[in-house]
C-alpha positions as CSV (number, residue, x, y, z in Angstrom):
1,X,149.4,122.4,112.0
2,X,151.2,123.4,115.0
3,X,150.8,126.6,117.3
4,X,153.7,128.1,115.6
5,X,152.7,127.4,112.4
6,X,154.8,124.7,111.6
7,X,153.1,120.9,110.0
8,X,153.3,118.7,112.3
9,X,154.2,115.5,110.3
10,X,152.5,112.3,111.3
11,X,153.9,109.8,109.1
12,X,157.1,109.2,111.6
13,X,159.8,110.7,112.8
14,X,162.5,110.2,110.5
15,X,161.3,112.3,107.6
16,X,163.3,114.9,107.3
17,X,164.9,117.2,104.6
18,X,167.9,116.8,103.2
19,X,170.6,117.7,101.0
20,X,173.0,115.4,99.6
21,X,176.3,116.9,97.6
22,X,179.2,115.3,96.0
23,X,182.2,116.5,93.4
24,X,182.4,116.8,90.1
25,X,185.6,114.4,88.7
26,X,186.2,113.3,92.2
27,X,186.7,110.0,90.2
28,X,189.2,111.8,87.8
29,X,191.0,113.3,90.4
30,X,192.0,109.9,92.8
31,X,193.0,108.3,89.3
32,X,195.4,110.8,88.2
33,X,196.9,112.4,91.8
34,X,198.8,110.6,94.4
35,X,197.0,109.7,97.7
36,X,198.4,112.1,100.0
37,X,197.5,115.4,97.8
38,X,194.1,113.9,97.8
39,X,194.4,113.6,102.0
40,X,195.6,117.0,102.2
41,X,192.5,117.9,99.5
42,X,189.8,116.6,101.8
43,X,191.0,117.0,105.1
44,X,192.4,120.5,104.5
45,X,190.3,122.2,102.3
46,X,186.9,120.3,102.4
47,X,186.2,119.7,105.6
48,X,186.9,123.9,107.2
49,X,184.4,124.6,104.0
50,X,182.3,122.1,105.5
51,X,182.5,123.8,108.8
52,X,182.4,127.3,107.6
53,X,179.2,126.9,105.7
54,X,177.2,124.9,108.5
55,X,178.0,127.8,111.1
56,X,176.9,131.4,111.3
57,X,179.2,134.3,111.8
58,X,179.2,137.7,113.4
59,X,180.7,140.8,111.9
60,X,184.2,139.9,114.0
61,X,184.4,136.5,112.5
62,X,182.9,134.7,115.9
63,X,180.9,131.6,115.1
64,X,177.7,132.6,117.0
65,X,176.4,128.3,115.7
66,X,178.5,125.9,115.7
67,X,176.2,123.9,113.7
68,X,172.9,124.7,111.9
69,X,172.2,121.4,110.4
70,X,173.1,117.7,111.1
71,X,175.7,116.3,108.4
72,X,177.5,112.9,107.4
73,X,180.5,112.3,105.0
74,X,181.6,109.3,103.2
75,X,184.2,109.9,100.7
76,X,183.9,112.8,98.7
77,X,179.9,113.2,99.3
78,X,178.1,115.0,101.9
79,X,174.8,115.0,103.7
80,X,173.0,117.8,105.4
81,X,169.9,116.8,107.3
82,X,167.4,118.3,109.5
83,X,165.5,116.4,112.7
84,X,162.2,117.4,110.9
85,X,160.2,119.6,108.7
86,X,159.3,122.8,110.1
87,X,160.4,125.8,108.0
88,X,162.9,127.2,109.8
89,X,164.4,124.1,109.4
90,X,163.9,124.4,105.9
91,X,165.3,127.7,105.3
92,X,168.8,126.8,107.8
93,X,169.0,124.1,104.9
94,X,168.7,125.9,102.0
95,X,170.9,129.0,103.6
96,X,173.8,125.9,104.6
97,X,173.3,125.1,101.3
98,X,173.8,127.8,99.2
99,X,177.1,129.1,101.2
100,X,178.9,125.1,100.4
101,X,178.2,125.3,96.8
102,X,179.8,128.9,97.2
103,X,182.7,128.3,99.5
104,X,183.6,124.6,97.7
105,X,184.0,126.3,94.4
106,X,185.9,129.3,95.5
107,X,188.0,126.6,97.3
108,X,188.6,124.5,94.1
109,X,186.3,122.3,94.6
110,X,183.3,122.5,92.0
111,X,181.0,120.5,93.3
112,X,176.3,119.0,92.5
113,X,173.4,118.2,94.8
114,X,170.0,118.7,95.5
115,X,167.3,119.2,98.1
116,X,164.7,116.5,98.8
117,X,161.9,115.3,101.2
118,X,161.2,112.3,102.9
119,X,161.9,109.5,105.1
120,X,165.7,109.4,106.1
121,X,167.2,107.2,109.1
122,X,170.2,107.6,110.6
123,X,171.9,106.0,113.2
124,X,175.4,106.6,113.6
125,X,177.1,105.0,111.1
126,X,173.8,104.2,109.5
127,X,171.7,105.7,107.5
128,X,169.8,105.3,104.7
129,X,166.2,106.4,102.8
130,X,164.2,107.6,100.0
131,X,165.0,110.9,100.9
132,X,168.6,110.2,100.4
133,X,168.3,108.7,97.4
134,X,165.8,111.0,95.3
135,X,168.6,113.4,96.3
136,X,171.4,111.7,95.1
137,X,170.0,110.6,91.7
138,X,169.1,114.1,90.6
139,X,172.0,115.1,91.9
140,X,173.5,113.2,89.8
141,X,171.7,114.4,86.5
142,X,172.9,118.3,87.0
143,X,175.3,119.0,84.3
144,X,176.7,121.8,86.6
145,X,177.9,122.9,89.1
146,X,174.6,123.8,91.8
147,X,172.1,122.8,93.7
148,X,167.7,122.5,93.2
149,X,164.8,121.6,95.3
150,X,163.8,118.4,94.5
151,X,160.0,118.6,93.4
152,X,158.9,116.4,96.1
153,X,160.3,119.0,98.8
154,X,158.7,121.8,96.5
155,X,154.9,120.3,97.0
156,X,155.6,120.1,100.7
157,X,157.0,124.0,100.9
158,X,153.7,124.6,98.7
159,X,151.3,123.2,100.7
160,X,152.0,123.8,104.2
161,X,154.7,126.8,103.7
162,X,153.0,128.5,100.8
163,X,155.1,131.6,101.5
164,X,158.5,129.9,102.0
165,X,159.5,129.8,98.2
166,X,158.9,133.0,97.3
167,X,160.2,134.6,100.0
168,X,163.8,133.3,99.9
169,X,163.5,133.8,96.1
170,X,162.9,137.2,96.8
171,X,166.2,137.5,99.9
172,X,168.3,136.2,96.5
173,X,168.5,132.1,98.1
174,X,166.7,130.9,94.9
175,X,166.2,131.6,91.4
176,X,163.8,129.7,89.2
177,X,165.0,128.3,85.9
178,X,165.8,125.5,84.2
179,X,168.7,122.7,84.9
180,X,170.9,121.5,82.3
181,X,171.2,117.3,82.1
182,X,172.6,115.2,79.7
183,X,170.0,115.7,77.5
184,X,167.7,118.8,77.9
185,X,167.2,120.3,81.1
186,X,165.0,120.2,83.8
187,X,162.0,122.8,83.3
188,X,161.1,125.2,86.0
189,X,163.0,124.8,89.0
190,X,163.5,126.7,92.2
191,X,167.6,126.8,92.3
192,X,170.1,127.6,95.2
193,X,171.4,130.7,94.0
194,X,175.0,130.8,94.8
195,X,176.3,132.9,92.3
196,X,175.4,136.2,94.3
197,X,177.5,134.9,97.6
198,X,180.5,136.5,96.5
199,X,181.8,137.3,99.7
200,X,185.1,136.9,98.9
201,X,185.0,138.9,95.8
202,X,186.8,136.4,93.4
203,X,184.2,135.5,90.7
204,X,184.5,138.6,88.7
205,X,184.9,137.0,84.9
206,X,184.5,133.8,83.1
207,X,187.6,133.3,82.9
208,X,187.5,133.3,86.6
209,X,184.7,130.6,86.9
210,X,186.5,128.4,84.5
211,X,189.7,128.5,86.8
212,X,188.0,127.3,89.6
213,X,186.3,125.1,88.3
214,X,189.7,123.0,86.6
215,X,191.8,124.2,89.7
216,X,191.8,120.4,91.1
217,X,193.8,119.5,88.4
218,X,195.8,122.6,87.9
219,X,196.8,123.9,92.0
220,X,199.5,121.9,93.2
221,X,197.8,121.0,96.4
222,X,200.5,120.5,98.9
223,X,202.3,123.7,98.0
224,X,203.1,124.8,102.2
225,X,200.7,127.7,102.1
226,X,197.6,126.1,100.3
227,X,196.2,126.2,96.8
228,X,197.7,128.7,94.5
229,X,195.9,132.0,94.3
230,X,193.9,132.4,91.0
231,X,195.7,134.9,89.9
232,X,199.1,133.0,89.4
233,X,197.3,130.3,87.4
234,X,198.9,129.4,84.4
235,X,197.9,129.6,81.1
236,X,194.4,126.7,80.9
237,X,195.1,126.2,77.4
238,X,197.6,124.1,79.2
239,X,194.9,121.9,80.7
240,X,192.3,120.7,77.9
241,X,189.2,119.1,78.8
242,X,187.2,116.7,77.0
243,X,183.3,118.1,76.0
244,X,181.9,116.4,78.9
245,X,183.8,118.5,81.5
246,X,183.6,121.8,79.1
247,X,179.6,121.3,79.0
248,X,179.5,121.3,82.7
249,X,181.9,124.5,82.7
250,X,179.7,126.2,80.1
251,X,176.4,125.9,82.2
252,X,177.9,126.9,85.1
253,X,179.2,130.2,83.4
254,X,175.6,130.8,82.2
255,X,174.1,130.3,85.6
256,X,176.8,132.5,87.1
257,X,176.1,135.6,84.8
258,X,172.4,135.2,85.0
259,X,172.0,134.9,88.8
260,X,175.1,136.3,90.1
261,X,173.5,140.7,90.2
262,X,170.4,138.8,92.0
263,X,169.4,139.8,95.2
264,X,171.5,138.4,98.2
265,X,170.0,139.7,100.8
266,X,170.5,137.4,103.9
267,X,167.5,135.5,105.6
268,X,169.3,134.4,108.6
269,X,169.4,137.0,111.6
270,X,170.9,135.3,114.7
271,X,171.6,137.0,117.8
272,X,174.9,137.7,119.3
273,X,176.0,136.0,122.5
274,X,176.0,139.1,124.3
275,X,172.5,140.0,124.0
């Protein structure tokens, strides 16, 4: 243990934690819509989420960071990393973390991932580790849309951050509950609580949730002025889904109206330039 209180990992310098993200239908969507929507889908839309939810703002809309975590993207997936494990690291991750899920849904863009652990190397184009992939295969299980701390990443917190948890549990960062998959869930699990980030003061209903969550196949995304504003959505009975995609819609409702009068208090206080 450091002087500051932070674990001073021995095993080597490339264990890190990470979060690795991707969307849900991505697939779906580059099948069924021509390339340059998707372009103007990912390069419009995705990536100023992307930069809006790894910076931190002041009450005028200044970026006072520019960047609180490291990141790589390949296609329609997305990496956040730290350059180790101390807990401040820890909590930057989880708060980066919780404002994506937030901003890509609100944005149309519904999207899974979790939190892991471990060895991760990266080296400009390169990168790779078991880090990365515990995080990507139970990404991948979440029948949702959200994010979870990977159990591996939990122990660690636990052991040499025994406070971390339960404090951003209490500021409203996590929730603890259980994680829908394919079959069953996922028992007891410390989840990014995005459903009280309403900053923008869009998810009010259901009805709401399921919008954005189908809006990649409803907005018409290279109308001049950007995707169509909720509330001129036509009628989604318009736009069936097969049970796979309604499942997924379904949990994320019931996350949203369970979590989303938690507290939201915010964790991160950054100073302003100025003082």
């Amino acid at each position: 243990m450091s002087s500051d209180g932070n674990h001073i990992n021995s095993e080597t310098e490339n264990v890190r934690f990470l979060a690795f993200f991707d969307i849900l239908g991505f697939r779906n969507l580059v099948n069924n819509h021509n390339l340059s929507d998707i372009t103007s889908l990912m390069n419009d839309v995705f990536r100023s989420v992307l930069r809006f939810s790894n910076s931190v703002y002041d009450e005028d809309g200044v970026a006072l960071s520019e960047q609180m975590v490291s990141f790589l993207q390949f296609s329609d997936s997305i990496v956040f990393y730290t350059t180790g494990t101390k807990k401040e690291e820890f909590s930057r991750l989880v708060h980066v973390c919780k404002v994506f899920v937030y901003s890509c849904f609100v944005a149309g863009i519904p999207i899974r991932g979790s939190i892991s652990k471990g060895e991760f190397y990266v080296d400009n184009d390169l990168f790779f580790g078991k880090a990365l992939i515990e995080a990507y295969e139970n990404g991948e299980r979440q029948q949702w849309v959200g994010a979870f701390i990977n159990n591996s990443c939990v122990k660690y917190i636990q052991e040499y951050y025994s406070d971390a948890l339960d404090f951003l549990q209490k500021k409203g960062y996590l929730v603890r509950g259980d994680i829908p998959i394919k079959v069953g869930v996922i028992q007891d699990q410390y989840i990014i609580n995005w459903a009280n980030e309403d900053f923008l003061d869009v998810l009010k209903t259901p009805a709401r949730i399921r919008v954005f969550f189908m809006s990649m196949d409803v907005y018409k995304w290279m109308d001049k002025t950007g995707p169509l504003d909720p509330a001129t959505i036509v009628d989604l009975s318009q736009f069936p889904v097969d049970e796979s995609v309604e499942r997924k819609i379904s949990n994320t409702i019931a996350f949203w109206e369970e979590a989303r009068n938690l507290n939201s208090e915010k964790i991160l206080k950054f100073k302003t330039k100025a003082d």
